[in-house]
DSSP file (Angstrom, degrees, kcal/mol; ACC not computed):
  #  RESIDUE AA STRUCTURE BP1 BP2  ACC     N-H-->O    O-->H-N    N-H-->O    O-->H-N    TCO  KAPPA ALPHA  PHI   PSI    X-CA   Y-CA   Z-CA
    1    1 A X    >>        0   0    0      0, 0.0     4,-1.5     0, 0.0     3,-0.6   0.000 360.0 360.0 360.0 -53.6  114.1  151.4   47.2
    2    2 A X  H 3>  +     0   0    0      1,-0.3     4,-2.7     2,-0.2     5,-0.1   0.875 360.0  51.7 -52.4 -31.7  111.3  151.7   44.4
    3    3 A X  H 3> S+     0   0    0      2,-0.2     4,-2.6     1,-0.2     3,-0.4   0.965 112.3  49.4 -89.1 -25.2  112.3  148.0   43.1
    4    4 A X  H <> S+     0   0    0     -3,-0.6     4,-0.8     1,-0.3    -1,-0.2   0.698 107.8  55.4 -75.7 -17.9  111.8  146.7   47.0
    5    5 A X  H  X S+     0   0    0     -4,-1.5     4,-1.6     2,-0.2    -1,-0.3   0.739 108.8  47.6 -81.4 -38.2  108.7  148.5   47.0
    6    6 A X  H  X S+     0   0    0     -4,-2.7     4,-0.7    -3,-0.4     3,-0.3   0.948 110.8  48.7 -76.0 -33.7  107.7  146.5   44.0
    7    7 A X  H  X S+     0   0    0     -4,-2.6     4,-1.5     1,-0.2    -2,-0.2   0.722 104.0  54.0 -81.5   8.5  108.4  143.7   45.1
    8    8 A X  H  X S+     0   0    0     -4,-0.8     4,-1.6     1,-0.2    -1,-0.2   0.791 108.9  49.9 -71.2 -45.8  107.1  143.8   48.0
    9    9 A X  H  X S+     0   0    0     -4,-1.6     4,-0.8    -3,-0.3    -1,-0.2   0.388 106.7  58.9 -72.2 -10.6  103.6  144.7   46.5
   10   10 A X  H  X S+     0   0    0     -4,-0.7     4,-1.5     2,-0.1    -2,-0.2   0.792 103.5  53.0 -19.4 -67.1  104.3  141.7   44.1
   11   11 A X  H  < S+     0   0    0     -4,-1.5    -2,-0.2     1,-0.2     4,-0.2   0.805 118.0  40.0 -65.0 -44.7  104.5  139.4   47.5
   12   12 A X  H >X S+     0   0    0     -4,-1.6     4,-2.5     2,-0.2     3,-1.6   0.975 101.9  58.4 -79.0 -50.6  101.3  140.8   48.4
   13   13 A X  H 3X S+     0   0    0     -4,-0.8     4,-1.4     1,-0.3    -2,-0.2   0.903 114.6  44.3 -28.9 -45.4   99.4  140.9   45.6
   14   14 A X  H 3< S+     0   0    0     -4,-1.5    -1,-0.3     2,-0.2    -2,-0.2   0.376 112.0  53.2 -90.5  18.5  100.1  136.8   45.4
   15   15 A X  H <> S+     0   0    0     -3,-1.6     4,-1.4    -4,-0.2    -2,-0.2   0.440 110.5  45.7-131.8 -35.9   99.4  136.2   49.1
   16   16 A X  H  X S+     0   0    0     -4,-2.5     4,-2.6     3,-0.1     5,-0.2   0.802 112.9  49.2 -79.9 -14.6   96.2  137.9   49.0
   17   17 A X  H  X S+     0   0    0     -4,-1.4     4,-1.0    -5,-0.3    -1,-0.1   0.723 105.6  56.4 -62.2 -28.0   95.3  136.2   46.0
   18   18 A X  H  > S+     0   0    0      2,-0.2     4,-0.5    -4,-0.2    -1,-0.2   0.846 111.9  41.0 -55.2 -64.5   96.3  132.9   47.5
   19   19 A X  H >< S+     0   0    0     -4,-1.4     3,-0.6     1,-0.2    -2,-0.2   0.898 112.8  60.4 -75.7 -22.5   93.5  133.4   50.9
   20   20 A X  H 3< S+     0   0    0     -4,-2.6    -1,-0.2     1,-0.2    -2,-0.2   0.967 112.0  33.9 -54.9 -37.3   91.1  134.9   48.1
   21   21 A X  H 3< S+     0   0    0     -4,-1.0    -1,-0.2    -5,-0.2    -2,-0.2   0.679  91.6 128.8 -86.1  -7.9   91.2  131.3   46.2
   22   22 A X    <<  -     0   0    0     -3,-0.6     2,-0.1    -4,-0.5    -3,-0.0  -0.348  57.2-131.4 -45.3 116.9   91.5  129.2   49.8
   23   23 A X        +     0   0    0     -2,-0.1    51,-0.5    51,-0.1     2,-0.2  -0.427  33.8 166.1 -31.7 135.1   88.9  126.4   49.9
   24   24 A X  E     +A   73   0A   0     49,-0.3    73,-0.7    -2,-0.1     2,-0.3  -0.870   3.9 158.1-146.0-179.9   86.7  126.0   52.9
   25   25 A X  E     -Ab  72  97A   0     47,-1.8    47,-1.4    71,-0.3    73,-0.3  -0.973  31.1-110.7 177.4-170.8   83.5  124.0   53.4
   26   26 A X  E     - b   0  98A   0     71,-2.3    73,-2.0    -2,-0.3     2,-0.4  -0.945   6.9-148.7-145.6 160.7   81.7  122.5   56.6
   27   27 A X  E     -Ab  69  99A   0     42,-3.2    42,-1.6    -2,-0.3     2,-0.5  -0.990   9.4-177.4-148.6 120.8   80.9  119.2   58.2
   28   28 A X  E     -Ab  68 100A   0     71,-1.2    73,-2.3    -2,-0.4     2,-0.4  -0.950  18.4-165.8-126.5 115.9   77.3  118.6   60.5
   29   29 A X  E     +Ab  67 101A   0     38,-2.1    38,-3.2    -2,-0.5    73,-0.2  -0.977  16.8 169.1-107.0 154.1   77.5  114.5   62.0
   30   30 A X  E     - b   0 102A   0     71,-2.2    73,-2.7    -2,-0.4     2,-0.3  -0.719  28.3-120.8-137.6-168.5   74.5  113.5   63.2
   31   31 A X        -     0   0    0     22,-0.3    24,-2.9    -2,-0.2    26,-0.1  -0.975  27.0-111.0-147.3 167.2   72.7  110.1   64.4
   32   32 A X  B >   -c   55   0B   0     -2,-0.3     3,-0.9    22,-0.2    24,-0.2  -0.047  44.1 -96.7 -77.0 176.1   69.7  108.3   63.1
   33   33 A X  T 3  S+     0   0    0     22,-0.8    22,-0.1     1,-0.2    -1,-0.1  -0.700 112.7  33.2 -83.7 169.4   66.5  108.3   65.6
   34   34 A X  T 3  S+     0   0    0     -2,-0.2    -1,-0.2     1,-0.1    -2,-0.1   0.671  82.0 134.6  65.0  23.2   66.2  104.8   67.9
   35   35 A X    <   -     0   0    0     -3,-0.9     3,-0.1     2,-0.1    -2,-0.1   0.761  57.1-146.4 -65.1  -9.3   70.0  105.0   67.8
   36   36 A X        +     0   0    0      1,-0.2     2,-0.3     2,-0.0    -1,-0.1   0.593  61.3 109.9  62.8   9.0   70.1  104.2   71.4
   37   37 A X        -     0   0    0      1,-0.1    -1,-0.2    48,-0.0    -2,-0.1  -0.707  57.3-141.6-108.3 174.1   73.2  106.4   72.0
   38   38 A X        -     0   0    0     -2,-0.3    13,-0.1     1,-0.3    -1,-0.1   0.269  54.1 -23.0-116.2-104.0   73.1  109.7   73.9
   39   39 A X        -     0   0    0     44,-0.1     2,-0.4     1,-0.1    -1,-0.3  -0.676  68.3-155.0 -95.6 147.5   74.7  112.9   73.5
   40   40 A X        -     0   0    0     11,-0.4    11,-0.7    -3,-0.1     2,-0.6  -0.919   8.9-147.2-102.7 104.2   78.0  112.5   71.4
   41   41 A X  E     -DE  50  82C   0     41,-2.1    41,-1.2    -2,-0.4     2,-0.3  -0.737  13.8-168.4 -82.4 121.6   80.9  114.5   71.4
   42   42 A X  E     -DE  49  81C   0      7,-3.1     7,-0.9    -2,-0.6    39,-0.3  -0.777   3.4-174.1 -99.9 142.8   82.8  114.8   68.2
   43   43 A X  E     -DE  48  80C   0     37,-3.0    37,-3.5    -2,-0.3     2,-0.3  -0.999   7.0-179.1-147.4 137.0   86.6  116.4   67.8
   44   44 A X  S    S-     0   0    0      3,-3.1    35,-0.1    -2,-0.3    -2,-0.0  -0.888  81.7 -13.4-134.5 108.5   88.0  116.9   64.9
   45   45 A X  S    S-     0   0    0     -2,-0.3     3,-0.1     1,-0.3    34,-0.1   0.858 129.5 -51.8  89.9  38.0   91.5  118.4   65.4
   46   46 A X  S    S+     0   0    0      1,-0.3     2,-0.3     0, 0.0    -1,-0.3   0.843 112.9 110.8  55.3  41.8   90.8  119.3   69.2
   47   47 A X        -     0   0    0      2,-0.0    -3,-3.1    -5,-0.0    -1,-0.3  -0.955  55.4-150.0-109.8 139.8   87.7  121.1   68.7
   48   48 A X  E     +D   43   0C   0     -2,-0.3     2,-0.2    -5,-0.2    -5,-0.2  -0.527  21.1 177.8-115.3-174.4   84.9  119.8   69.7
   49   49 A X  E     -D   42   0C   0     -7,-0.9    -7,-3.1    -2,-0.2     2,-0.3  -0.857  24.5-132.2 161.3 137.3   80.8  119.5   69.0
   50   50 A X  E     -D   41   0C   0     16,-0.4     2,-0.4    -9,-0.2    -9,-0.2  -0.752   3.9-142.9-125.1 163.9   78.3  117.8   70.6
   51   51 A X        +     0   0    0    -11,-0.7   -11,-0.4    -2,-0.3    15,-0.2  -0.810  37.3 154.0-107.4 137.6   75.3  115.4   68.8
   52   52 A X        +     0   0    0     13,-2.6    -1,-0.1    -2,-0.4    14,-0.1   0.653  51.6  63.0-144.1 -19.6   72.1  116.2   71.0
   53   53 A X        -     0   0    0     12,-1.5     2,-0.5    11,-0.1   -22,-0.3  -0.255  67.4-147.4-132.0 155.1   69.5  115.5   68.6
   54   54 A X        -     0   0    0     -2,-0.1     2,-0.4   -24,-0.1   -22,-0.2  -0.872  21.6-165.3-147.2 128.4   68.5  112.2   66.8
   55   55 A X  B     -c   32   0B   0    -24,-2.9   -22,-0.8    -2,-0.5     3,-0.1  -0.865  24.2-138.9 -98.1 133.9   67.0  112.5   63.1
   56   56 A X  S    S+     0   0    0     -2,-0.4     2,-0.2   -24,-0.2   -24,-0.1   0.642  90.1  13.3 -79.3   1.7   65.1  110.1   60.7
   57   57 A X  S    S-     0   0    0    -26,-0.1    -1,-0.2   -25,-0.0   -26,-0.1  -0.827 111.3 -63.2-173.2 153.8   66.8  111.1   57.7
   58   58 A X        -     0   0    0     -2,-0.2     2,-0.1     1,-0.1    -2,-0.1   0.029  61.1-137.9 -80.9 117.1   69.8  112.9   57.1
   59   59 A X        -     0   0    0      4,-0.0     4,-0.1    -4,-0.0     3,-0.1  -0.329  29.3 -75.8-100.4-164.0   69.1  116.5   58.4
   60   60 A X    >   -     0   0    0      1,-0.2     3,-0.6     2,-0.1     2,-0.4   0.065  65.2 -82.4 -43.0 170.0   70.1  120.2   56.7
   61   61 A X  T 3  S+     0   0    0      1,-0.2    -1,-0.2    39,-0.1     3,-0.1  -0.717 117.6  13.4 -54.1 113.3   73.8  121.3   56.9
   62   62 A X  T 3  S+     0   0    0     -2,-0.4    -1,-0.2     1,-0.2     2,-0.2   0.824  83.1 170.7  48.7  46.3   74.1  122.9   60.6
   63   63 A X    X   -     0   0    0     -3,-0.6     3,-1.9    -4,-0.1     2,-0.3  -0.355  44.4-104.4 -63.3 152.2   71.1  121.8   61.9
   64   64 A X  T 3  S+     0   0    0      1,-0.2    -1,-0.1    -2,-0.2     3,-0.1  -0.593 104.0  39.5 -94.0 162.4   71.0  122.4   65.2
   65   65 A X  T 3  S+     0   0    0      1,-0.4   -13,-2.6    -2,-0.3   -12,-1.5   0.553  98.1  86.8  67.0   8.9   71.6  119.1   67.6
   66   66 A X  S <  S-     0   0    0     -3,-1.9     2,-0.4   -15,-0.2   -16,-0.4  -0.701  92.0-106.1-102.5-163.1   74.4  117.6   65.3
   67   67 A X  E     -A   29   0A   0    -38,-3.2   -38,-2.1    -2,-0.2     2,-0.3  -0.848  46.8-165.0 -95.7 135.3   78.3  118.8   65.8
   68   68 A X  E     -A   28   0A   0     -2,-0.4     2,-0.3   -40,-0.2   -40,-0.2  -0.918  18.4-162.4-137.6 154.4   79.2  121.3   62.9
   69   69 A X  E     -A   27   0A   0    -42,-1.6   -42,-3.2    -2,-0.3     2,-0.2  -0.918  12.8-170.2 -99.7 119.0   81.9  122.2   62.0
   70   70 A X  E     +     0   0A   0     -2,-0.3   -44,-0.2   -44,-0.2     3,-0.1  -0.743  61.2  12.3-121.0 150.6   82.2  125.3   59.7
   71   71 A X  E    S+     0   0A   0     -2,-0.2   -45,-0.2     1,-0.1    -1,-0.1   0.756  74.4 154.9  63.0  12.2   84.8  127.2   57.7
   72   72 A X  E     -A   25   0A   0    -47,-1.4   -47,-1.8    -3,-0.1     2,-0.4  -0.600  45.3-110.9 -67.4 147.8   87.4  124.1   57.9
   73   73 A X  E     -A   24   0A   0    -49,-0.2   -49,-0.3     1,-0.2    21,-0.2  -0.539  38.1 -72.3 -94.9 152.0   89.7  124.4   54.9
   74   74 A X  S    S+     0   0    0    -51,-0.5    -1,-0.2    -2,-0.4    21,-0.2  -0.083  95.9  70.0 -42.3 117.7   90.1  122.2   51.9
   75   75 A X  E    S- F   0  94C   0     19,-1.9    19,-1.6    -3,-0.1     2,-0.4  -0.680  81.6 -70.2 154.3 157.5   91.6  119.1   53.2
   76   76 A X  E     - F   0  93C   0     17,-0.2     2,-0.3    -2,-0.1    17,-0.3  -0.780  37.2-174.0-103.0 161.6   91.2  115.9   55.3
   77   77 A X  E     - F   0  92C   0     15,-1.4    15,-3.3    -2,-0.4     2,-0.2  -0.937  22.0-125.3-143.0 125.3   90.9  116.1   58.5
   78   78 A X  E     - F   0  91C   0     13,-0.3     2,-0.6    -2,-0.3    13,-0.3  -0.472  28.6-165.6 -52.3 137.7   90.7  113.1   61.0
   79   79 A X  E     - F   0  90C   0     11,-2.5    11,-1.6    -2,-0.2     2,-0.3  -0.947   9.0-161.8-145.9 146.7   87.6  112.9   63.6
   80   80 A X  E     -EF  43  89C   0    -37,-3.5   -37,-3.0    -2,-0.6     2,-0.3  -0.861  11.9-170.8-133.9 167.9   86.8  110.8   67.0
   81   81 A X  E     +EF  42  88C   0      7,-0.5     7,-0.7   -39,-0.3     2,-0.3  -0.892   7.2 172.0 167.8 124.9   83.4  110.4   68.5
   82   82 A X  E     -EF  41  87C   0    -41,-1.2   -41,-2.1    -2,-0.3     5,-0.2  -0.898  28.4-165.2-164.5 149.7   82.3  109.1   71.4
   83   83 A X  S    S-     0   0    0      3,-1.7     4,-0.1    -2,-0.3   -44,-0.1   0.617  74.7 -82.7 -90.3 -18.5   79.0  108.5   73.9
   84   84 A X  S    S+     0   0    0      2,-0.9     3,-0.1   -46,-0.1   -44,-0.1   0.111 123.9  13.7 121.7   9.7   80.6  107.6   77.2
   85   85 A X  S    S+     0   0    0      1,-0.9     2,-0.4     0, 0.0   -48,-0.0   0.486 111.9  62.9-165.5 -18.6   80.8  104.0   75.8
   86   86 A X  S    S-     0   0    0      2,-0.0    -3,-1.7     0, 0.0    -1,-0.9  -0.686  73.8-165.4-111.8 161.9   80.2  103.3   71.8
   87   87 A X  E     -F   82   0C   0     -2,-0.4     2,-0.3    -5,-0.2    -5,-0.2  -0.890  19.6-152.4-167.3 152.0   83.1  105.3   69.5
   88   88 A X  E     +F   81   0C   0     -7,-0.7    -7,-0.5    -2,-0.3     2,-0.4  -0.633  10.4 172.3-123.6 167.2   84.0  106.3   66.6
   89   89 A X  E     +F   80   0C   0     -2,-0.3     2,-0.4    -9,-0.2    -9,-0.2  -0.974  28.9  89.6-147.0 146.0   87.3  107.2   64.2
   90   90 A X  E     -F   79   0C   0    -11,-1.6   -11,-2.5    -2,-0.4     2,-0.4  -0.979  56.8 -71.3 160.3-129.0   88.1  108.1   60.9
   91   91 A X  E     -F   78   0C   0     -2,-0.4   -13,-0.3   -13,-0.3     2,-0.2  -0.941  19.2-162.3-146.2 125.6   88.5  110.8   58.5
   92   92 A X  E     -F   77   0C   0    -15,-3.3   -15,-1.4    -2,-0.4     2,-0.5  -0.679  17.7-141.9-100.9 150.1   86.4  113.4   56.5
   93   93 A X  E     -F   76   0C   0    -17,-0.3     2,-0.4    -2,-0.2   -17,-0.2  -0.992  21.2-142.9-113.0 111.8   87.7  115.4   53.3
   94   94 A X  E     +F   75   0C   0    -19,-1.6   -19,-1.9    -2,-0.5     2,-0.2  -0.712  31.9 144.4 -50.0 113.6   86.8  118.9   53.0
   95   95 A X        -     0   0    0     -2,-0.4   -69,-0.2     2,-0.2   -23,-0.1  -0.769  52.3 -44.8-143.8-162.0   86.0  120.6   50.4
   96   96 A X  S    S+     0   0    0     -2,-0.2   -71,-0.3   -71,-0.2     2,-0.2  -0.143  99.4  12.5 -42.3 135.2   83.7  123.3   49.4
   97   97 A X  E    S-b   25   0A   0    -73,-0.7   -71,-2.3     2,-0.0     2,-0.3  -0.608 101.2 -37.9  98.9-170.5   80.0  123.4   50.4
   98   98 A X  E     -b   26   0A   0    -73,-0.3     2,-0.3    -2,-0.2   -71,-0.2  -0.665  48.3-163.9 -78.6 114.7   78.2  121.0   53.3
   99   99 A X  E     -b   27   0A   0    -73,-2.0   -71,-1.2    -2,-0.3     2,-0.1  -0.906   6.2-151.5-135.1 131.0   78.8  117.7   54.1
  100  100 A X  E     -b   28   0A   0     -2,-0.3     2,-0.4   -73,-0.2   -71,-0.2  -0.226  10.9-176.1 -76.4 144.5   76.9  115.5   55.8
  101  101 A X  E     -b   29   0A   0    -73,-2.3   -71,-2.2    -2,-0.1     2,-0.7  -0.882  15.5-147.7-146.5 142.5   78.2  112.4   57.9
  102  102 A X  E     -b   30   0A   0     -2,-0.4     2,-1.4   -73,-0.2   -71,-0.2  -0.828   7.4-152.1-109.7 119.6   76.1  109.9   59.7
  103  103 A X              0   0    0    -73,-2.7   -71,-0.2    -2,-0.7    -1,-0.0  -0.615 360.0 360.0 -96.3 103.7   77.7  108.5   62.9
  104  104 A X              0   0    0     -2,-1.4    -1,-0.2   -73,-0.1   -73,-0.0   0.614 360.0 360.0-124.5 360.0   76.1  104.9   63.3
């Protein structure tokens, strides 16, 4: 019983060490002003976030009026976009910190 009990505190010990070292990071798209499109919905991975806002240069990390995305984990991640007529595709890599992405 004692050695199942250690290793069982073993198995935990490395499984919380594991979510302590997890990578995460966040991802704001936005669009330039005079883009001519209007509000955008972005999904990355069937969540969605909507663009409402138009900026003249690339604005803070979770500004309000782009789509963010927060706390996604280290990794890439596929994204769509769309206005009700222009759209967009590709893919983002996540990693620690803020990243910005400009959908033009």
């Amino acid at each position: 019983m004692k050695k199942l009990l250690n290793v069982l505190t073993v198995c935990f010990t490395i499984i919380l060490l594991q979510s302590c070292t997890a990578k995460s990071g966040d991802v704001t798209f936005w669009q330039a002003t005079d883009s001519g499109y209007g509000i955008t919905v972005v999904d990355i991975e069937g969540v969605t976030s909507n663009i409402t806002s138009e900026y003249s240069s690339a604005p803070d990390c979770g500004q309000a009026g782009c789509a963010v995305f927060n706390n996604l984990e280290e990794g890439t991640y596929s994204y769509s976009a769309t206005d009700g007529g222009a759209t967009w595709s590709g893919s983002v890599f996540i990693d620690e910190g803020c990243l910005t992405l400009e959908l033009y």
